[in-house]
N, C-alpha and C positions, 0 to 999 in steps of 0.2 A: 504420606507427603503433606507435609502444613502449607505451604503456598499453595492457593487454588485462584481458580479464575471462576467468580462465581456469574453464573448464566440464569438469573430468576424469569420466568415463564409464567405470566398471569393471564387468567381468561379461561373460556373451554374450547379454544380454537385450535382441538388436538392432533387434526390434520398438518396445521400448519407445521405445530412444534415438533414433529417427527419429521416433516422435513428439514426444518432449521438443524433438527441436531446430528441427520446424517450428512448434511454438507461441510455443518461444521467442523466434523470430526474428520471430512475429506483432506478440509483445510488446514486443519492442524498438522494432518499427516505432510499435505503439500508443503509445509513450514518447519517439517520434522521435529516437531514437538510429540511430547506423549500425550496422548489424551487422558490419560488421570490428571492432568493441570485446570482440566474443568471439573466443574462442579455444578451439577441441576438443579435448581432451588424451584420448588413449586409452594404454592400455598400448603396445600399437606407438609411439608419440610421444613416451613421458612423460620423453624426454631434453629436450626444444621446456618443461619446465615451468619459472615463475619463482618463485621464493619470495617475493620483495619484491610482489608483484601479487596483487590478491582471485583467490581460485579458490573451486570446490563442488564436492562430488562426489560425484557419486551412484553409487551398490554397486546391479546388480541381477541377479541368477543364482540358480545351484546351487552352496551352499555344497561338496558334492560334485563339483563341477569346477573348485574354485578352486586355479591353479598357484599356482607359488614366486612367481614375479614381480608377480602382482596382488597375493598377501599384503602383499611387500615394500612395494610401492605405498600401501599402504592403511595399513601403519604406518608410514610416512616422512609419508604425509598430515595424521595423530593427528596426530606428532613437530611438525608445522609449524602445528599448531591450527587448520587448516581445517575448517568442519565437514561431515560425512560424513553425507549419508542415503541409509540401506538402505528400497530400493523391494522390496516380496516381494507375490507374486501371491497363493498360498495361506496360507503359512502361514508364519511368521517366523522359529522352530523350524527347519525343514526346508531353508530356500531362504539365508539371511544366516548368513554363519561369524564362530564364535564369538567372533573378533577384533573382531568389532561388536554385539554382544550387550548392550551397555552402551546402545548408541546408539537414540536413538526410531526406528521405523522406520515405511514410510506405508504400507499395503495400497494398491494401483493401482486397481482399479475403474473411478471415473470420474475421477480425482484428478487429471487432464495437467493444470487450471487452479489450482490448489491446487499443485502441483510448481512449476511454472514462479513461481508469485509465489514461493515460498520460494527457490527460485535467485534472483531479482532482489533480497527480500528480502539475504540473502547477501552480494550485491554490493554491496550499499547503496543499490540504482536503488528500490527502495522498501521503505517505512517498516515497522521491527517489529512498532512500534504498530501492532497491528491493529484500526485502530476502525470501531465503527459505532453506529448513531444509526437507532434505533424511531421514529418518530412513528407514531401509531394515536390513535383515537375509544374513551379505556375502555370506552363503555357499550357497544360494538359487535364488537370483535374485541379484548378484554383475554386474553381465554383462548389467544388463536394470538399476542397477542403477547408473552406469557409463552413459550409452548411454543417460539418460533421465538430468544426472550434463551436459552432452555436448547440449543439443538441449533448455536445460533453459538458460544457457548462452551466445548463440547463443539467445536467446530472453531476452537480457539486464537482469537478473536477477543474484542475488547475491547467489552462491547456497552455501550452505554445504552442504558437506560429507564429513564421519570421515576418510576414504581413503585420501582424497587431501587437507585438510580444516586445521588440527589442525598437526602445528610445532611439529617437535621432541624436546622431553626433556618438554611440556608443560603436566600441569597434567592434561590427559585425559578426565576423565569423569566430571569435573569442569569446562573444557573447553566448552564441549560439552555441559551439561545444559546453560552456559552462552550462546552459540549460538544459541540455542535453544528458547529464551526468546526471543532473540531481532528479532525471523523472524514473517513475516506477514503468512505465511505457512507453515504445515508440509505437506510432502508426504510420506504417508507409504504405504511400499511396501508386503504386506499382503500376502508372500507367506502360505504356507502350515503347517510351525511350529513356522510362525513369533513371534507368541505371548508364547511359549516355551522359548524362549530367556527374561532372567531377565532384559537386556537394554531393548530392544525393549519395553515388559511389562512398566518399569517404565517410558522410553520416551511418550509410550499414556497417565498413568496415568497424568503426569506432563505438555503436549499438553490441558489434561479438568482441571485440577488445573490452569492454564494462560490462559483458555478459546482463546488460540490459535487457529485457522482455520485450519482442518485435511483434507485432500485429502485421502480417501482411493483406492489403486490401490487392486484390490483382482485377486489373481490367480485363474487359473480355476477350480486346484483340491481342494481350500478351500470352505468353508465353508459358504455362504455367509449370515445366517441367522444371525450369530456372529454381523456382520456389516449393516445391513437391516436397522436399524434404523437410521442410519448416512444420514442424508441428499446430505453429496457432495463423493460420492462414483463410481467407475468406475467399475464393473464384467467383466472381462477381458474373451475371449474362448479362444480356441486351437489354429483358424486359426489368430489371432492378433499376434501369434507370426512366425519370418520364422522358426523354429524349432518346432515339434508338442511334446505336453506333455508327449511321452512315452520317448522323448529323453530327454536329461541334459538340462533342462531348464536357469541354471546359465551360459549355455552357447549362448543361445538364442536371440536376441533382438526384438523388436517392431517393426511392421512397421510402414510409416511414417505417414497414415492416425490418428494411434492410439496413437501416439507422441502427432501431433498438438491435438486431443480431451482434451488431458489431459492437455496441457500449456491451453489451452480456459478454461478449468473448471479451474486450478488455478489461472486466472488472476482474473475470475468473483468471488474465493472468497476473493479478499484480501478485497475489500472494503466491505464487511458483518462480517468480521472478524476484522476489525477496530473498526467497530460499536458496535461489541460485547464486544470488551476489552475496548473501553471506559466508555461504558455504566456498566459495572465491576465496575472501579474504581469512575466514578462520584457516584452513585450511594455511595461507603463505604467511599468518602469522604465528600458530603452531610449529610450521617448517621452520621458522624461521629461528623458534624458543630452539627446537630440537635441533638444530644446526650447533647452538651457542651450551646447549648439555645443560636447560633451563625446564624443570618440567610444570607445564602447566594444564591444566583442566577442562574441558569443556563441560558447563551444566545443563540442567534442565531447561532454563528459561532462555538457554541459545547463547550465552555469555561465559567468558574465560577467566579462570581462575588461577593466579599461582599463590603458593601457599610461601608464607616467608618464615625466617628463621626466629624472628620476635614474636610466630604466632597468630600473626594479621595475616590476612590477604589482600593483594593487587586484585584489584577488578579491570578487565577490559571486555569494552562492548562493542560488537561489527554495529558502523553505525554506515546505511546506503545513503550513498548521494554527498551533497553539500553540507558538513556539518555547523550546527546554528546553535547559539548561546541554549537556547529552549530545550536541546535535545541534552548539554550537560544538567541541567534541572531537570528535567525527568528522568534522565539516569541515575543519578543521586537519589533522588526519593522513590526508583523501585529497589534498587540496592536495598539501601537500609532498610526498606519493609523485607525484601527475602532475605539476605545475609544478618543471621542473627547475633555469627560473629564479629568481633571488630575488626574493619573494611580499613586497610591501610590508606589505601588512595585508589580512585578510580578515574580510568582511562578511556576513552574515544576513539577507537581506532579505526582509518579510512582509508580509500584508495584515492590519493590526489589527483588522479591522470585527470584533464583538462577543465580542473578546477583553476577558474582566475587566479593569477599572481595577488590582486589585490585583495582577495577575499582568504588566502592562504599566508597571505600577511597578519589580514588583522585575527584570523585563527592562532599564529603566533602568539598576537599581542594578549586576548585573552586569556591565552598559557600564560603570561605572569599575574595574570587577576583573581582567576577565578580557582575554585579546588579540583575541579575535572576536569585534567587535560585531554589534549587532542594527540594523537600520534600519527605521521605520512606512513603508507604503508613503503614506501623507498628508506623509512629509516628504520624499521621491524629490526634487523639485526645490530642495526647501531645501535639500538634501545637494551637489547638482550646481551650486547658485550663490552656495556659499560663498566 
């Protein structure tokens, strides 16, 4: 296979790298990709490296053991604008040479599910945008879901909540489905009458209608049998909070042990939650070819092919959430680096359910601008029996 996703690994911090590369390969599996699309580039190797092809690299050592040849490495890497994250155990100071001193660098800790999405991140197997989507019961847990918008943000992520998130004068709950759509996560916050409230209700309903990725946080005095079936789910007790449940719990916060659990669980599910909305829409878009006696292809890189009668091929791509000019530009330039044949036209294909009217307008209008269209997935078969 000539497309690779090259994964360069510098330093002697061998422990770590046999962790990174069994989760990674979890993840790929979670994204249903083949693991022969990576590639392991070490210093021994780094002749095997492509420049034309995504790579990542991770730096992690003793600054003080760093030879000529991994330097070399590490500034031919800069030179080629790949980016470089320094992993350091203690201290960043001490462990990352000064060559990368500029560069943000991660403390390890518990961080392999945080590592691994930024290498997919990287590749482009998932989104920069790192969002995510609060629902909670103000009168009931407003105060943890304040403290849990500051400690996601604090970990690069994109949060809403309808407290901080949505402009005055914007219409409300239009807004809020439209943000709702575009996140890789929800997190709801399950206190005791959360599912009494009509929003909260219709926010889960419309979380399994976009087969969305849901985090349930459940308080101590619910119920937890309600939520039992849910795979990515957190039972919270008394002592997780500093305030015990006979006192105003909306007063309360978490501590810090039970913070990080819960960013670890939501990093581990965005990329299983990708996988699921893709496999959604491929899925009613294939149905939709083979409805109209259209045959097209599913590839390796997760994207659909049909073959035309001039010899080109249509490209279309499952693209999650709100799609933005930025995503037809990097669709286009991964295309033509993997399709070595000639790409008749390439497409965007999306589920519009409770994407604004106004934002699905100017989606239109950029269909007459730009060369990568967008396609609604309510028009899948109009498109295949034109």
């Amino acid at each position: 296979m000539e497309y690779k996703y090259q994964l360069i690994l510098l330093g002697e911090n061998e422990t770590l790298f046999k962790q990174i590369k069994v989760s990674l390969a979890n993840k790929f599996d979670e994204l249903k990709l083949i693991s022969d699309l990576v590639k392991i580039i070490t210093k021994e190797n780094i002749s095997e490296y492509t420049g034309g092809q995504p790579a990542y690299v991770i730096y992690s050592g003793n600054k003080n053991n760093l030879d000529a040849d991994t330097l070399e490495i590490l500034k031919k890497q800069k030179l080629d604008g790949n980016v470089i994250l320094p992993i350091f155990n203690t201290s960043f100071t001490d462990e990352i040479p000064d060559e990368l001193r500029n560069q943000n660098g991660l403390k390890f800790e518990d961080n392999l599910n945080k590592i691994c999405n930024l290498i997919l991140e990287g590749f482009e197997l998932l989104r920069k945008n790192r969002k995510i989507f609060i629902s909670y019961k103000r009168t009931e847990s407003s105060n943890v879901a304040i403290q849990l918008y500051e400690a996601l943000e604090r970990n690069n992520f994109d949060v809403f909540i309808d407290t901080h998130s949505i402009d005055k004068g914007e219409e409300f709950q239009e807004e809020l489905w439209h943000r709702m759509t575009d996140c890789d996560v929800i997190l709801m916050l399950n206190t005791k009458h959360f599912l009494e409230s009509d929003w909260c209700g219709q926010e889960l309903e419309k979380a399994h209608l976009k087969r969305i990725g849901i985090v349930h946080l459940i308080w101590p005095d619910n119920d937890f049998q309600d939520f039992a079936q849910l795979a990515h789910s957190i039972k919270l007790k008394n002592n997780d909070f500093d305030k015990p449940l006979f006192s105003d719990l909306t007063k309360g916060r978490l501590g810090i042990e039970k913070v990080d659990e819960i960013i670890n669980l939501v990093e581990s599910v965005r990329a299983r939650n990708l996988a699921a909305r893709q496999d959604a829409l491929i899925t009613e878009f294939t149905q939709a070819a083979n409805d109209n006696k259209v045959e097209v292809n599913l590839q390796f890189s997760r994207y659909i092919t049909e073959n035309l009668p001039n010899g080109k091929r249509r490209v279309y791509i499952p693209t999650i959430g709100v799609p933005q000019s930025i995503n037809c530009f990097n669709s286009e330039r991964l295309i033509k680096t993997i399709e070595k044949g000639e790409v008749d036209s390439i497409h965007l294909i999306y589920d519009e359910m409770s994407i604004r009217d106004y934002w699905l307008e100017h989606l239109d209008w950029l269909n007459e601008y730009l060369k990568v269209q967008t396609i609604k997935k309510q028009n899948f078969n109009k498109w295949f029996s034109k």
